[in-house]
C-alpha positions in Angstrom: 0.0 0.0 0.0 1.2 3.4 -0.6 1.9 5.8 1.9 -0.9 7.3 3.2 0.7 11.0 2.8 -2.3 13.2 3.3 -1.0 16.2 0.3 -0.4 12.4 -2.1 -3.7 11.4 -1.6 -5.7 14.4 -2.0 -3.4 15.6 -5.7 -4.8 12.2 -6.9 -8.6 12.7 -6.0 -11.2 14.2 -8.6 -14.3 14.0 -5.8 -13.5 15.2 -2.6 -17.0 15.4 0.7 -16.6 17.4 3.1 -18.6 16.7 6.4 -18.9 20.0 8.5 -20.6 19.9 12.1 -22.7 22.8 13.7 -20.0 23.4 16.8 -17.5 24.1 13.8 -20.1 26.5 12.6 -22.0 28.1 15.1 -20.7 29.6 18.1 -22.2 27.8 21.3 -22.1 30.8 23.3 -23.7 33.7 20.6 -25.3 31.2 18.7 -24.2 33.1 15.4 -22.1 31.9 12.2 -18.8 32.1 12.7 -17.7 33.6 9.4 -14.2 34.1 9.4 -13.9 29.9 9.8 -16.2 29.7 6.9 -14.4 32.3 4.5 -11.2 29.7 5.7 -13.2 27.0 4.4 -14.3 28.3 1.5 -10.3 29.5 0.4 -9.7 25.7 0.7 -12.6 24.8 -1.6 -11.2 26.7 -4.0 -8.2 25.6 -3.4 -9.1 21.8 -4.7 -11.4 22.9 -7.3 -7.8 25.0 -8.5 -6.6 21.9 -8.3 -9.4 20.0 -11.0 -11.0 18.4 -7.9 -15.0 18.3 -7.6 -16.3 19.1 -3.5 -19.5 18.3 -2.1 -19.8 20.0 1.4 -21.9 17.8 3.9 -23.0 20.9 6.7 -24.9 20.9 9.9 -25.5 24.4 11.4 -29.4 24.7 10.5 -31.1 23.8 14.0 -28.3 25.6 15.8 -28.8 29.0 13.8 -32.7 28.9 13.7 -32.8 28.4 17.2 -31.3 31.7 18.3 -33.8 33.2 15.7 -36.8 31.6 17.0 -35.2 32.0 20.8 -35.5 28.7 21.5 -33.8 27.1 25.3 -30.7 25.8 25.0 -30.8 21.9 25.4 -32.5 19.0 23.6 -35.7 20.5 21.6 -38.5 18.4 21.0 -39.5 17.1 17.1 -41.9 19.9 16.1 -39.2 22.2 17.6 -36.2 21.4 16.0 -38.0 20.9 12.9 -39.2 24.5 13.4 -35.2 25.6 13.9 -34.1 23.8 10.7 -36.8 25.4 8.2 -35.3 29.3 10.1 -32.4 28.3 9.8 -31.6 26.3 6.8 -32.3 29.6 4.6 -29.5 31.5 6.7 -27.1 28.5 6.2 -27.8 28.3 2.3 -27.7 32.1 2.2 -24.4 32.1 3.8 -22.7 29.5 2.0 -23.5 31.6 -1.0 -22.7 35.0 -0.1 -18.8 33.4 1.4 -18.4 31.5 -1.9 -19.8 33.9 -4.9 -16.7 35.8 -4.5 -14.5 33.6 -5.1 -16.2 32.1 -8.7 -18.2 29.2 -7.0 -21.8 28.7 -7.6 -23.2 26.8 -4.5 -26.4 24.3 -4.7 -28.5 23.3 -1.8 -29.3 19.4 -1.6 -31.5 18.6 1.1 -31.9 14.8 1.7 -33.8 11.8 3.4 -32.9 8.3 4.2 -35.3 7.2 1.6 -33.2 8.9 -0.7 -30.5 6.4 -0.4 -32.4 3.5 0.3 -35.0 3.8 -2.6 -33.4 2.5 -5.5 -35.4 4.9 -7.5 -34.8 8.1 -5.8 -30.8 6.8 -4.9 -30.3 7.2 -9.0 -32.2 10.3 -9.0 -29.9 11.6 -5.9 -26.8 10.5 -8.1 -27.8 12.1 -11.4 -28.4 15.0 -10.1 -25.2 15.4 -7.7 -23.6 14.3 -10.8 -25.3 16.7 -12.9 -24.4 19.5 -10.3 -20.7 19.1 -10.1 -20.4 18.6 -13.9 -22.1 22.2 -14.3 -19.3 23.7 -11.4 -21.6 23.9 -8.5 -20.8 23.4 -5.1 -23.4 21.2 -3.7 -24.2 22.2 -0.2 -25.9 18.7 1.3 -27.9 18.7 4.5 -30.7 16.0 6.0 -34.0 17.3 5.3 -34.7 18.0 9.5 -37.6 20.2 8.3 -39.8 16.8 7.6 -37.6 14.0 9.2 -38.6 12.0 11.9 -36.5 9.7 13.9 -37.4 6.8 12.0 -36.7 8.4 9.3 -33.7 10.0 9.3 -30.0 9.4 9.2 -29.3 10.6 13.0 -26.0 12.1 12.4 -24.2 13.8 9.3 -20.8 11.9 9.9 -23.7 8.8 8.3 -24.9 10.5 6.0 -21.7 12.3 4.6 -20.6 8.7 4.1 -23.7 7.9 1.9 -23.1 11.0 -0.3 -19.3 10.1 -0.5 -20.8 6.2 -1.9 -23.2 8.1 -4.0 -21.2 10.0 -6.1 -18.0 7.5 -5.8 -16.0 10.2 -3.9 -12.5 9.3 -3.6 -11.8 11.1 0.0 -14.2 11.9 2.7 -12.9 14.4 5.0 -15.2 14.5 8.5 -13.9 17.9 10.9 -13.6 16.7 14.3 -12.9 18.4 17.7 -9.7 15.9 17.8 -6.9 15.2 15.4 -8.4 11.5 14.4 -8.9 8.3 16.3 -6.5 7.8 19.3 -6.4 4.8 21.1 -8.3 5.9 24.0 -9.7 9.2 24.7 -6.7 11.3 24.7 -9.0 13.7 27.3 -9.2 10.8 29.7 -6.0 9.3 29.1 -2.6 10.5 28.6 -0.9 7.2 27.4 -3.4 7.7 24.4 -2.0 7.2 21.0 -2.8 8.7 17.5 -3.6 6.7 15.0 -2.3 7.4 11.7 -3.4 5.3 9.7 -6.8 2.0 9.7 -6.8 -0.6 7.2 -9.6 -2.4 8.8 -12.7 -1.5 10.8 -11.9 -4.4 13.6 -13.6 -4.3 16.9 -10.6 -3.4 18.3 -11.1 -0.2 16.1 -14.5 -0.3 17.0 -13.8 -0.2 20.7 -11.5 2.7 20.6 -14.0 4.8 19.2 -16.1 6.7 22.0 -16.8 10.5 23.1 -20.0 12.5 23.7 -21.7 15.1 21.3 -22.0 18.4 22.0 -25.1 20.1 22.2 -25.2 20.8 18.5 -24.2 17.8 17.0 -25.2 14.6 17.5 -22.3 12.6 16.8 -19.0 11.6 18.6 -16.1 9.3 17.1 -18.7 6.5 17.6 -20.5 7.5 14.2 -17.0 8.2 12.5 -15.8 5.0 12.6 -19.6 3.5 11.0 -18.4 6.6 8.3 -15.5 4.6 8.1 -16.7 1.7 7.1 -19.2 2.9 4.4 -16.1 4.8 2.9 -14.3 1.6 2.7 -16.7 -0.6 1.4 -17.2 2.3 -1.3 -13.5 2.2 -2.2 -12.8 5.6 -1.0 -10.2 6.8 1.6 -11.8 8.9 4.8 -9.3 11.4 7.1 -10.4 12.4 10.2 -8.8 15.9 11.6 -9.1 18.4 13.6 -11.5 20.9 11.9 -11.2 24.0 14.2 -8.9 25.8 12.6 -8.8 28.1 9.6 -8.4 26.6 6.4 -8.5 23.4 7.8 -7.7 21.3 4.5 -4.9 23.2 4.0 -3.6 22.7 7.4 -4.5 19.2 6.7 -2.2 18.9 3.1 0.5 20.7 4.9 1.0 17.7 7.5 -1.6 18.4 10.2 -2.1 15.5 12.3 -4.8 12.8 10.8 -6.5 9.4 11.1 -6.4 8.0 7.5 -9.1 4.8 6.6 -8.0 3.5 3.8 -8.6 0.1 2.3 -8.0 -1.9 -1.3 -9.5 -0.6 -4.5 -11.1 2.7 -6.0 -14.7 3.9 -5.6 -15.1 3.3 -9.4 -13.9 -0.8 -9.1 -15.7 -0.8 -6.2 -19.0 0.1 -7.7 -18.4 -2.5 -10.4 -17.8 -4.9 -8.4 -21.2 -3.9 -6.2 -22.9 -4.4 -9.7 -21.6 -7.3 -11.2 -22.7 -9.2 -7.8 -26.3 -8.1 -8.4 -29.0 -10.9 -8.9 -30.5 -9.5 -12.8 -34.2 -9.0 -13.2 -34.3 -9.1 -17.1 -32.4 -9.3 -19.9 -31.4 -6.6 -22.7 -30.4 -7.6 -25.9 -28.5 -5.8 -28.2 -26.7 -5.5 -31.8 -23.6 -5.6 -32.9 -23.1 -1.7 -32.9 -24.4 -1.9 -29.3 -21.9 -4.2 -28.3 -18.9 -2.6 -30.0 -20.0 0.5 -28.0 -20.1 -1.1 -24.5 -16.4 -2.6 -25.2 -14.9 0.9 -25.5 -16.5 2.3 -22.5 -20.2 4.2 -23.5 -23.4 4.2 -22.4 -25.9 1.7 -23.6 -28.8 3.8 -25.8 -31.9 2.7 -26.8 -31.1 2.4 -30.7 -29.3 -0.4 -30.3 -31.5 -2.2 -28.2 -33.5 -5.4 -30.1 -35.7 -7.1 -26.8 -36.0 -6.5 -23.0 -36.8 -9.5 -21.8 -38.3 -9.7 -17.8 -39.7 -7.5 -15.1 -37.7 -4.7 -13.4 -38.1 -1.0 -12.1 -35.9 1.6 -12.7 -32.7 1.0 -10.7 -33.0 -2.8 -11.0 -30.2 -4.8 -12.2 -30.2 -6.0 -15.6 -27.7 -8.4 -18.0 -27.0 -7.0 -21.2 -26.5 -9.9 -24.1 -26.1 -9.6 -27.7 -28.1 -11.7 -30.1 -26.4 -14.8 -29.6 -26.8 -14.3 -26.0 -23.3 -13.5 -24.8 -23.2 -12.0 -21.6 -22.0 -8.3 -22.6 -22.7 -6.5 -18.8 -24.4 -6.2 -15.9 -25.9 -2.7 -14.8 -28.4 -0.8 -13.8 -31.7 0.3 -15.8 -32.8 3.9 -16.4 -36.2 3.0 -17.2 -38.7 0.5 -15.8 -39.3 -2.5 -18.9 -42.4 -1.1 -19.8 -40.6 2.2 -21.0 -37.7 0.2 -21.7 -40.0 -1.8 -24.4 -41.7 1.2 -25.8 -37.9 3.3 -26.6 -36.0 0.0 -27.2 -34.7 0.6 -31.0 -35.6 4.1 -31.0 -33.4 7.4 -31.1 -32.6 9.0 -28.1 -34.3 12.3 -29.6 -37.3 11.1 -30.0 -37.6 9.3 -26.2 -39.5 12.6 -25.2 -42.3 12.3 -27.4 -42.5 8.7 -27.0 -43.0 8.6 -23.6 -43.9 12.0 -22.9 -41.8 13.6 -20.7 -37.9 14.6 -21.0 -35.9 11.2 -19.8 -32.1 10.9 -20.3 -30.3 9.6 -23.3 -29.3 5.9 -22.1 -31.3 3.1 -21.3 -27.5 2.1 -19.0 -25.9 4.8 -18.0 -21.9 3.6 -18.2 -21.0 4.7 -14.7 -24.1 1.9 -13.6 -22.3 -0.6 -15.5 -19.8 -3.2 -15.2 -18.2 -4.7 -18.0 
């Protein structure tokens, strides 16, 4: 394995998540924004985007800044509460995030997100298309959990979670989580003075697991607990995760220029990864294609409708599929953008005129090539 040299790792990533926490943010004792560690923030997203690297920036802060507005008691809120806080402040976050980054050429886009999102197959590929869609166009998406309509049993509890399920989303190849602390010690180095930094985890063990411990603060809800489940979504993905100490200005750069770190990093890339995640998928039907089709998938494109002859079986959009030419070689495995029904009435057809066959505007390929594997 190669050295896990924080400034090495991050000159070879093209998608880079950021997770930011609300006692980053906010300050506990004012309950404002603290700006000047934002406009730090923001210099080191423009920093990696200098560099030809795409960011997504994960970001609490909503419930802390609506509840100075609506003048709210310091301590747990109940549901209707808090849900109050985030729609107040969720506008002031967005707004702030805009007003720091404008100046400095970035466009930034507000995602707000469910569990469903990630667990629907449907909506998952929506999520993805349009994160994808985002970041091709030069935004920075600005992702938050939807805590306006999110109940506990619907929700993913802490953002350290779900900034792991937006790194697996868009196949992010580093997912930086800001901590209070420089990474994962061996104890808690607050308790215990014979605590050691960890550099770098290969494995989530329950060793690991058992290191991991701490309580939230007031604003957030997780501790190094919920970092190390991160870390294991991040690894599974393919992708690295640091955790650092975010409380200081420009904290990525701090981090490239040797700030102390817990690296997670296993085997593979995001991209073989989500191949692999593919190719192990039990297919719901069958589409086969013509020789211009096949010669297509060998060099790396998208399957499109034209050169589709017969969908064969049941399946949703989202659902796995093989993809066999006419003598009914096993070509791929992937993911269909359309349920079979659509699939049947586009199959053969130019991807022009999918609009006016089904009626509304639908993308080009019946398998997208980042939902396939080979």
């Amino acid at each position: 394995m190669d050295t896990l040299n924080s400034a090495t790792l991050f000159a070879r990533a093209r998608r880079v998540v950021i997770k930011v926490g609300s006692a980053l943010l906010v300050d506990a004792a004012s309950g404002h924004l603290r700006a000047d560690w934002v406009a730090g923030l923001a210099a080191d997203i423009a920093m990696l985007r200098a560099k030809g690297c795409h960011v997504v920036l994960v970001s609490s802060g909503s419930i802390a800044l609506g509840r100075r507005v609506l003048g709210l008691p310091a301590g747990p809120l109940a549901l209707e509460h808090a849900q109050a806080a985030a729609a107040v402040g969720q506008i002031r976050l967005a707004r702030a995030y805009q007003e720091i980054l404008a100046p400095l050429g970035i466009e930034a886009a507000q995602v707000l997100v469910t569990l469903e999102d990630s667990q629907n197959r449907r909506r998952y590929l929506n999520s993805r298309a349009t994160m994808n869609t985002l970041l091709d166009l030069g935004c920075v998406p600005i992702v938050n959990e939807n805590d306006t309509v999110a109940t506990d049993e619907i929700r993913y509890g802490d953002n350290d979670r779900l900034a792991a399920q937006v790194a697996s989303l868009i196949g992010a190849d580093i997912l930086v989580l800001l901590s209070d602390i420089d990474g994962l010690f061996t104890a808690d180095p607050r308790r215990d003075a014979s605590a050691r930094l960890l550099a770098h985890v290969a494995a989530i063990t329950p060793e690991v697991e058992a290191m991991a411990g701490g309580a939230a603060s007031e604003h957030s809800r997780g501790g190094m607990a919920t970092k190390v489940m991160a870390a294991k979504v991040a690894l599974q993905s393919g992708g690295a995760m640091v955790i650092t100490r975010g409380d200081r200005l420009k904290p990525i750069a701090a981090l490239l220029d040797g700030a102390a770190c817990t690296w997670f990093k296993g085997q593979g890339d995001p991209a073989s990864a989500r191949k692999k995640w593919i190719s192990g998928m039990k297919p719901k039907g069958v589409l086969r294609v013509d020789a211009g089709a096949s010669a297509a998938l060998a060099s790396g494109k998208s399957l499109l409708p034209a050169g589709v002859r017969s969908i064969e079986g049941a399946f949703g959009r989202g659902d796995p599929v093989d993809i066999r030419d006419e003598a009914g070689t096993l070509l791929a495995r992937g993911l269909a953008g359309y349920a079979a029904e659509e699939a049947r009435q586009i199959a053969g057809k130019r991807s022009g005129d999918i609009a006016g066959i089904l009626g509304y505007p639908a993308r080009p390929a019946l398998v997208h090539r980042d939902d396939m594997a080979i």
